[in-house]
OpenMM code with the backbone's topology and positions (N, CA, C; nanometers):
from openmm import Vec3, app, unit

residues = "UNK UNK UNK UNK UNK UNK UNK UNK UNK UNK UNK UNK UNK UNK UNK UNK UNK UNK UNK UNK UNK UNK UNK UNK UNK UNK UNK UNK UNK UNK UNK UNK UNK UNK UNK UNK UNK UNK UNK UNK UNK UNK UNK UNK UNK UNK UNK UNK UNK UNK UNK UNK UNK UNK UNK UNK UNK UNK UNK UNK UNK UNK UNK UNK UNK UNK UNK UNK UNK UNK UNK UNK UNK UNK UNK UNK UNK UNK UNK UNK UNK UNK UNK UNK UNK UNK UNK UNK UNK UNK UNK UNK UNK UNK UNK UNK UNK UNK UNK UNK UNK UNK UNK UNK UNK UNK UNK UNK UNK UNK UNK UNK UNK UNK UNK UNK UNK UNK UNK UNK UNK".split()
positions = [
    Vec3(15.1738, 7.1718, 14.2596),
    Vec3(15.1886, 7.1568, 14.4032),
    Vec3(15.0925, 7.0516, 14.4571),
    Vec3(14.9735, 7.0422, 14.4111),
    Vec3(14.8769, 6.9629, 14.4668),
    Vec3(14.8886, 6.8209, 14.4289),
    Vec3(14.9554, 6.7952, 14.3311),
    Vec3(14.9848, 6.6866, 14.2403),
    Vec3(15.0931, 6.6260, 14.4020),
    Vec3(15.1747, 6.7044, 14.4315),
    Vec3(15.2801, 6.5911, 14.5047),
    Vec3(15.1990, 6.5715, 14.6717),
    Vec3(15.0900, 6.5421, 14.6654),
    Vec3(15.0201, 6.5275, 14.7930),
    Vec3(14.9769, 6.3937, 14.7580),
    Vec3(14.9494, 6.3427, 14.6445),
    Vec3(14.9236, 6.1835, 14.6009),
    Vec3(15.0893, 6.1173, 14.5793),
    Vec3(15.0491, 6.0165, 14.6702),
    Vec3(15.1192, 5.8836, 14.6243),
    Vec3(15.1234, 5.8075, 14.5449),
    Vec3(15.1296, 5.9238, 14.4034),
    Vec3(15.0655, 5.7959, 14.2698),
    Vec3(15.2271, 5.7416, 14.2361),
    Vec3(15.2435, 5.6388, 14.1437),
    Vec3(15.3499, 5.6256, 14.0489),
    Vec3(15.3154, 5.7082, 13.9691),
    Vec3(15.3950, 5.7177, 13.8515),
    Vec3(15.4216, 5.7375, 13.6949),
    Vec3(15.2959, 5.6636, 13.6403),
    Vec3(15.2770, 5.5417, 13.6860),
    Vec3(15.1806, 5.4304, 13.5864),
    Vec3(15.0479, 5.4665, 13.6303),
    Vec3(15.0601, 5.4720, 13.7657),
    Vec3(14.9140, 5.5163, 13.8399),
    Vec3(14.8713, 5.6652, 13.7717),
    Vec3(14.9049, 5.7621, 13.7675),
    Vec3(14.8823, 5.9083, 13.7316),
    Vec3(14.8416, 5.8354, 13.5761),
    Vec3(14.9162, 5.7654, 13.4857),
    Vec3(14.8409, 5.7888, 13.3569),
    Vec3(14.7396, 5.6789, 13.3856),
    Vec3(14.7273, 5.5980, 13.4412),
    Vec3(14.6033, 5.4892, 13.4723),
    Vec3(14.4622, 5.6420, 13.5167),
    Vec3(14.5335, 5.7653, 13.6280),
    Vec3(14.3847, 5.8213, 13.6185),
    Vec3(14.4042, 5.9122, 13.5374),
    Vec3(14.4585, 5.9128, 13.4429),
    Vec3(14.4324, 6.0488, 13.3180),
    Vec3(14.3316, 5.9015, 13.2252),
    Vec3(14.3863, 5.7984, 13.1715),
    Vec3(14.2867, 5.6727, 13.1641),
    Vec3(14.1664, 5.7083, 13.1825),
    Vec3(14.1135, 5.6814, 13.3329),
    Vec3(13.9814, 5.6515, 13.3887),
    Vec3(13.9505, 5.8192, 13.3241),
    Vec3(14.0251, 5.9216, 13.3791),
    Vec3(13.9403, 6.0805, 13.3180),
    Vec3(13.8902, 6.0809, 13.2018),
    Vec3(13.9926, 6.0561, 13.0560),
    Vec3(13.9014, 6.0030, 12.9536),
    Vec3(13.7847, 5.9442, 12.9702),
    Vec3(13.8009, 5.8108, 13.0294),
    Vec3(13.7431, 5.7186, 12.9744),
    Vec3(13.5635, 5.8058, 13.0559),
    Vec3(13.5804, 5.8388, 13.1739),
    Vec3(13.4280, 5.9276, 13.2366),
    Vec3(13.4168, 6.0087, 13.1811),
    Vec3(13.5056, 6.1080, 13.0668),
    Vec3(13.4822, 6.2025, 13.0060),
    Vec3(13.3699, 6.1701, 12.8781),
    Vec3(13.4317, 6.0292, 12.7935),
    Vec3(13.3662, 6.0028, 12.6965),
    Vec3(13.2334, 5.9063, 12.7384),
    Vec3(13.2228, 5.8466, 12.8401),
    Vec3(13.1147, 5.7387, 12.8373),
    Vec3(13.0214, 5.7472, 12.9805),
    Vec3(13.0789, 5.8845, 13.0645),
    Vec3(12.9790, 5.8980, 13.1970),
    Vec3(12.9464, 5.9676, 13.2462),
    Vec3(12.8900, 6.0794, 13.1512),
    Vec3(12.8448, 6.2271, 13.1359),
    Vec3(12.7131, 6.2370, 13.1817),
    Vec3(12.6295, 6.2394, 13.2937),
    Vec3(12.4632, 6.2003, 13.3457),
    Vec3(12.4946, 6.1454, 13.4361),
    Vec3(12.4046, 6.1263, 13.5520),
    Vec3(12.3466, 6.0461, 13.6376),
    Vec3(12.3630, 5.9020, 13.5500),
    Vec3(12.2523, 5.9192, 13.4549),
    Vec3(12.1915, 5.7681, 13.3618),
    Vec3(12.3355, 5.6916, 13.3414),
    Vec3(12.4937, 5.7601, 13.3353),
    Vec3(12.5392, 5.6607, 13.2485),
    Vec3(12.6904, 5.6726, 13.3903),
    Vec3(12.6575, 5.6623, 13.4946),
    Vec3(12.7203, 5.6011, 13.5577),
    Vec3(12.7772, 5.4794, 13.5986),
    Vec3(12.9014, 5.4647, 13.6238),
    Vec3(12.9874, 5.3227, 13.6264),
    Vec3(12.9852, 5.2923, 13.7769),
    Vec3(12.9246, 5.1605, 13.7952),
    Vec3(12.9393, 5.1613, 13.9516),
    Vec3(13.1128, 5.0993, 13.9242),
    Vec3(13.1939, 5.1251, 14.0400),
    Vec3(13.3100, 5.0895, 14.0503),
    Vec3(13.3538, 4.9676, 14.0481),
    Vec3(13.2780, 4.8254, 14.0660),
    Vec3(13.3166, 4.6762, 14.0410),
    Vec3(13.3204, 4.6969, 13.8528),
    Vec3(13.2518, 4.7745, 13.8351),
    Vec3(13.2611, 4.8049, 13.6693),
    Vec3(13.3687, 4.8443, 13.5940),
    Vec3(13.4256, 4.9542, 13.6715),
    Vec3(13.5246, 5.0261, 13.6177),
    Vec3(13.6084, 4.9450, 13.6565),
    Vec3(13.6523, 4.8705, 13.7890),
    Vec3(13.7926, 4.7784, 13.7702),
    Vec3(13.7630, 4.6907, 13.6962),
    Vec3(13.6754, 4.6021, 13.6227),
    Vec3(13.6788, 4.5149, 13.5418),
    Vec3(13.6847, 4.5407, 13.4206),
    Vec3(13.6633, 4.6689, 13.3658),
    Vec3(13.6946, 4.7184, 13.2479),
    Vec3(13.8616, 4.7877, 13.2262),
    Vec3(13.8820, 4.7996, 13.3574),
    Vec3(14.0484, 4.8322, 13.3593),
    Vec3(14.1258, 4.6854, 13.3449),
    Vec3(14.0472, 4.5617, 13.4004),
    Vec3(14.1663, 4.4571, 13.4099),
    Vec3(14.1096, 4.3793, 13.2735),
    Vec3(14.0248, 4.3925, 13.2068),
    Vec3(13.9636, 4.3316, 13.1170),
    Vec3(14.0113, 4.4313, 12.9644),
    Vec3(14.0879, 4.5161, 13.0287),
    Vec3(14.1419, 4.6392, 12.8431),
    Vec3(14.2542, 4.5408, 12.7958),
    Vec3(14.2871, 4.5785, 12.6452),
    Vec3(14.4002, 4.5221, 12.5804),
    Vec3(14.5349, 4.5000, 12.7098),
    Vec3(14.5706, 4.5999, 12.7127),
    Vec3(14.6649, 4.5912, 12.8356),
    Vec3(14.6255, 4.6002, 12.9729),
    Vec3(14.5862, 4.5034, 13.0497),
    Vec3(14.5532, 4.4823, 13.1189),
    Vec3(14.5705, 4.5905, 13.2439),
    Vec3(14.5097, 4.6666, 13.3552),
    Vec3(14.5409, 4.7367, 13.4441),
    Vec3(14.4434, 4.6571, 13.5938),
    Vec3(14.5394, 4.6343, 13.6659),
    Vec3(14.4716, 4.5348, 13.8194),
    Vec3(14.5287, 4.6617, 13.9468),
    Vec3(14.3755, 4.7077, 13.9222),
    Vec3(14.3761, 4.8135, 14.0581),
    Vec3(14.2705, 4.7549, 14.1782),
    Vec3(14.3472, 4.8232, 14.2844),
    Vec3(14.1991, 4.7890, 14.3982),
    Vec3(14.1174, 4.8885, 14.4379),
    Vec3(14.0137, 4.8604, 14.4820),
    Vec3(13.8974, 4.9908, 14.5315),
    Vec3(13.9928, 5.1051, 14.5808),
    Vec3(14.1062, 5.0785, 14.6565),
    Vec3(14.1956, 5.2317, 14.7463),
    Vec3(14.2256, 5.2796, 14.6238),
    Vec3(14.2888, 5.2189, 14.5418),
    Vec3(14.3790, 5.2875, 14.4597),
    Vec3(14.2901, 5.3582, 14.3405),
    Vec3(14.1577, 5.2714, 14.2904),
    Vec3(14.1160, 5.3933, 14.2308),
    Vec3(13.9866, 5.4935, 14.3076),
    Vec3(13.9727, 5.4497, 14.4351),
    Vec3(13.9215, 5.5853, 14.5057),
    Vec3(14.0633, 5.7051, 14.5131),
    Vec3(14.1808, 5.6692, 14.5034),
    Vec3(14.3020, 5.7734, 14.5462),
    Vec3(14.2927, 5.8588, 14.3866),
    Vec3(14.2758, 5.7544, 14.3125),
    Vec3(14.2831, 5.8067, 14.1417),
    Vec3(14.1731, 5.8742, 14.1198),
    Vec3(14.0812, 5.8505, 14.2009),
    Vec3(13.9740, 5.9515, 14.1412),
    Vec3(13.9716, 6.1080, 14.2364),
    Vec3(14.0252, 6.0933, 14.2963),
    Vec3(14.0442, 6.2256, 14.4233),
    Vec3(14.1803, 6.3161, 14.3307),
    Vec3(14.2824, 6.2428, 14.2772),
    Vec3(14.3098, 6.2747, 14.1971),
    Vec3(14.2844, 6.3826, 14.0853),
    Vec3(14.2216, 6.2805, 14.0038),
    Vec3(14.1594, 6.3354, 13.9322),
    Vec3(14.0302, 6.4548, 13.9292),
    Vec3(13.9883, 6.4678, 14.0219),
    Vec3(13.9271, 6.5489, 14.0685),
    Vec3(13.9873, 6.6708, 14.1307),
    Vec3(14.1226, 6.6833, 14.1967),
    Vec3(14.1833, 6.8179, 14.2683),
    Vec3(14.2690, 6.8207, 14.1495),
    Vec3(14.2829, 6.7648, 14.0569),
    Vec3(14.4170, 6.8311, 13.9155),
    Vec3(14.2840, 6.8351, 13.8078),
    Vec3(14.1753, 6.8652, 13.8059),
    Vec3(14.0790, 6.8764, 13.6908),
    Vec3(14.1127, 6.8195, 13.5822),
    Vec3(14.1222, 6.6791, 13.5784),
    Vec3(14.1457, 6.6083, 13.4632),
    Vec3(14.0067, 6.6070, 13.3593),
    Vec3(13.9284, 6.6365, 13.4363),
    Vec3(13.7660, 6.6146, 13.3720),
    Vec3(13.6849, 6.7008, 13.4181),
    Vec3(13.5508, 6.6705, 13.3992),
    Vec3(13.4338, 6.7548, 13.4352),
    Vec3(13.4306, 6.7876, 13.5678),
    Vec3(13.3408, 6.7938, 13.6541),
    Vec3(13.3128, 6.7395, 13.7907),
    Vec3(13.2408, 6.6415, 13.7985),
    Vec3(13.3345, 6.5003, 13.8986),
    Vec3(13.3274, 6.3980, 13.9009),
    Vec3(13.2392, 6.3546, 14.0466),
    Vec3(13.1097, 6.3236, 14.0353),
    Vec3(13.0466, 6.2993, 14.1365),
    Vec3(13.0040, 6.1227, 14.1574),
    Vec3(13.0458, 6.0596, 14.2680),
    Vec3(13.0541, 5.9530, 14.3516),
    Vec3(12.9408, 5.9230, 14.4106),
    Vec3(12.8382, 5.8411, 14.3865),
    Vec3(12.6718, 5.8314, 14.4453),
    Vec3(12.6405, 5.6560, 14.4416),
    Vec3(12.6417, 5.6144, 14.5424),
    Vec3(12.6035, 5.4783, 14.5720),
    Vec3(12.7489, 5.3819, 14.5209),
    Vec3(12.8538, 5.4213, 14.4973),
    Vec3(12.9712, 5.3168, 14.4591),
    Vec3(12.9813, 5.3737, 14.3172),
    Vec3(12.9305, 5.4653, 14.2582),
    Vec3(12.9487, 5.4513, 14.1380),
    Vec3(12.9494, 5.6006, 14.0712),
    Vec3(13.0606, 5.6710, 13.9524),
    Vec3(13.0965, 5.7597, 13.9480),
    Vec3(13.0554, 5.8401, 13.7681),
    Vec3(13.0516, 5.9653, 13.7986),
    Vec3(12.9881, 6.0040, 13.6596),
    Vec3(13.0212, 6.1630, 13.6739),
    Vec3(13.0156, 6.2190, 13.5335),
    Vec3(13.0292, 6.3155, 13.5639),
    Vec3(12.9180, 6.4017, 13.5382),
    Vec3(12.8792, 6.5394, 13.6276),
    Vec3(12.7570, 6.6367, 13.6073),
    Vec3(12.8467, 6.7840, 13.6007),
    Vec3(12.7285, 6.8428, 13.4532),
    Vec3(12.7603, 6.9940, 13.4700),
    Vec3(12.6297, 7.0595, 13.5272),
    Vec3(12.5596, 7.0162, 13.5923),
    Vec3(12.3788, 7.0227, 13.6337),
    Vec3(12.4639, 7.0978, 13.7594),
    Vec3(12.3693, 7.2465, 13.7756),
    Vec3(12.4516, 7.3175, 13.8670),
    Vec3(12.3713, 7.2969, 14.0254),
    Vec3(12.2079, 7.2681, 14.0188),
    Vec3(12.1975, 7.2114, 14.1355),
    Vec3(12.2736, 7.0687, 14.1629),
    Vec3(12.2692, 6.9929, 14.0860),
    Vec3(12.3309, 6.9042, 14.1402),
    Vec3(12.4558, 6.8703, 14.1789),
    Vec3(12.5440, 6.9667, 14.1326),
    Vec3(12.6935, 7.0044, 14.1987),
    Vec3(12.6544, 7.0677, 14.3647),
    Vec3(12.5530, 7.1725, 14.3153),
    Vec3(12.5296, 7.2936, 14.4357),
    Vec3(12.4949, 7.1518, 14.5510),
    Vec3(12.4541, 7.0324, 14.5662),
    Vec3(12.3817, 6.9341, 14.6351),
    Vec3(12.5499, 6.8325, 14.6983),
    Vec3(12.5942, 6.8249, 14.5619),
    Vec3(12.7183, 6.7699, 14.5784),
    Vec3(12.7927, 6.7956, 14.7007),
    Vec3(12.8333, 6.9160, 14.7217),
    Vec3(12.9330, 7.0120, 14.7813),
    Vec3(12.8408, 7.0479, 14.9138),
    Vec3(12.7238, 7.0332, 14.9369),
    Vec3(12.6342, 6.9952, 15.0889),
    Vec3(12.6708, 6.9033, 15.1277),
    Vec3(12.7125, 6.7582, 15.0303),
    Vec3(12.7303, 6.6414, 15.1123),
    Vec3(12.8657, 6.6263, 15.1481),
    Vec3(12.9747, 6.6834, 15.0574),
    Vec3(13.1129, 6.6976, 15.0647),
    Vec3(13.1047, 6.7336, 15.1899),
    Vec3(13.0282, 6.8563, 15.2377),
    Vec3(13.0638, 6.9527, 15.3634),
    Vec3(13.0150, 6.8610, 15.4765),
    Vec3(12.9200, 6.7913, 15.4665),
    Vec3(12.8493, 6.7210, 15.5657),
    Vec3(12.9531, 6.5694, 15.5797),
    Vec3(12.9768, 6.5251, 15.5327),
    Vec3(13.1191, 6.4062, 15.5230),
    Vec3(13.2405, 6.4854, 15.5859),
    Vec3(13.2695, 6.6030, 15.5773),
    Vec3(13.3720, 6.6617, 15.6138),
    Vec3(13.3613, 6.7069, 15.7555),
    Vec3(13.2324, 6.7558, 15.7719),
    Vec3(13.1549, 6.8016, 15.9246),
    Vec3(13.1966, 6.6663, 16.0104),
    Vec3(13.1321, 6.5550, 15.9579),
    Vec3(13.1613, 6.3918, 16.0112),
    Vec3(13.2918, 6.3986, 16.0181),
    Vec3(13.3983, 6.3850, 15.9967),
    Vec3(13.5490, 6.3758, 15.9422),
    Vec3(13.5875, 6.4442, 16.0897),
    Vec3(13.5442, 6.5162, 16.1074),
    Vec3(13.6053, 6.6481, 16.1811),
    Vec3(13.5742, 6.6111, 16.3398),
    Vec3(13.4754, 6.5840, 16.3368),
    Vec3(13.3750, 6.5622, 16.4879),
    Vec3(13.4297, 6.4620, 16.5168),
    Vec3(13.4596, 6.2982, 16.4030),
    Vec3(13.5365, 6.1992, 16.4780),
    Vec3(13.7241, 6.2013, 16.5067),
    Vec3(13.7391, 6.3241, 16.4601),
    Vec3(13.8941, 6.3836, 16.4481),
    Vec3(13.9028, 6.3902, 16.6168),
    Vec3(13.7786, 6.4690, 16.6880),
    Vec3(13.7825, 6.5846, 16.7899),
    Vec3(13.7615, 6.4700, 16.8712),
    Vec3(13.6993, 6.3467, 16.8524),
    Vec3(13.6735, 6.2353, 16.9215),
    Vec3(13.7960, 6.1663, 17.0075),
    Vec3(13.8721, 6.0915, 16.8840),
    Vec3(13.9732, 6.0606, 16.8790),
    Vec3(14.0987, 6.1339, 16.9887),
    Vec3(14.0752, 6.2763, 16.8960),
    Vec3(14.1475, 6.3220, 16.9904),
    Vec3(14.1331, 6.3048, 17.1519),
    Vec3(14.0021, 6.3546, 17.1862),
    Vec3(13.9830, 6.3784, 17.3325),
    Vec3(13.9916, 6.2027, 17.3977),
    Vec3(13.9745, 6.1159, 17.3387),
    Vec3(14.0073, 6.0022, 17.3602),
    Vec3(14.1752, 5.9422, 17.3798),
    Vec3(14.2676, 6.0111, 17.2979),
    Vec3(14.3558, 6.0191, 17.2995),
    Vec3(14.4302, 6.0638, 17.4882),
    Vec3(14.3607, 6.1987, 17.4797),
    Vec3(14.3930, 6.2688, 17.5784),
    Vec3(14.3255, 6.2220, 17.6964),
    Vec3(14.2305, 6.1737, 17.7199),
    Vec3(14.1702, 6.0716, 17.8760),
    Vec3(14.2689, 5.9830, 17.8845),
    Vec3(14.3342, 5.8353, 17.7400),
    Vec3(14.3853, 5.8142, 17.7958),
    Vec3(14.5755, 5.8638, 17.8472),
    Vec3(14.6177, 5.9413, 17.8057),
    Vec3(14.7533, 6.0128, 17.8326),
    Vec3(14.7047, 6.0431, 17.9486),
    Vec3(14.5816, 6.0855, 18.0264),
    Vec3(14.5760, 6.1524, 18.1528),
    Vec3(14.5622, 6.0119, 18.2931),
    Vec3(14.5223, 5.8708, 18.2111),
    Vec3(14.5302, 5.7764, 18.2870),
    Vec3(14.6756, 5.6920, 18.3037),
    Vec3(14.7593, 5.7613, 18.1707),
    Vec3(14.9134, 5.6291, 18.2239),
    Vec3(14.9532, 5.7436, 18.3011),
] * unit.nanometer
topology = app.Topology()
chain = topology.addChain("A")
for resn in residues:
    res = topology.addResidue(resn, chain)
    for name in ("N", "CA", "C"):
        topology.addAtom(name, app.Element.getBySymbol(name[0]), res)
């Protein structure tokens, strides 16, 4: 069910089962994180070439993250790795909530902005 909430292709979905390997085997720590200009150049630079842009593999990694293709995949300065370190998940999921808190407040913004102007035409 959660799978048909992404707009992947066929090619895109195995491009992030791809990237899940590929953080499974080589970005296990903090220490051995890929900042993301990394990971697309190692995607367009493989035998068969793969030319993604920053959306598409931020969408692939959200992905990959709500269908548990991998560990838990944590995102820190542009660049992605995976941790089984349980404070540092427990830290993770503070900032998730606090990005989401943000998310929400400029939702309520929007909205009420919305609604001043509907009350001026």
């Amino acid at each position: 069910m959660i799978k048909e909430k992404f707009n992947l292709s066929a090619n895109e979905i195995k491009t992030a089962e791809l990237i899940a390997k590929s953080l499974t085997k080589n970005c296990i720590g903090k220490e051995q994180a890929i900042h993301r200009d990394a990971l697309l150049e190692k995607l367009a630079s493989a035998k068969k070439p793969i030319v993604i842009d920053r959306w598409q593999l931020s969408e692939m990694i959200q992905y990959i993250r709500v269908n548990n293709l991998c560990g838990p995949v944590i995102e820190i300065s542009q660049s992605y790795y995976i941790s089984f370190d349980e404070v540092e998940l427990s830290n993770y999921i503070i900032i998730l909530e606090q990005r989401s808190n943000e998310i929400m407040r400029m939702k309520f913004a929007i909205e009420q902005q919305l609604n001043n102007i509907k009350q001026i035409q």
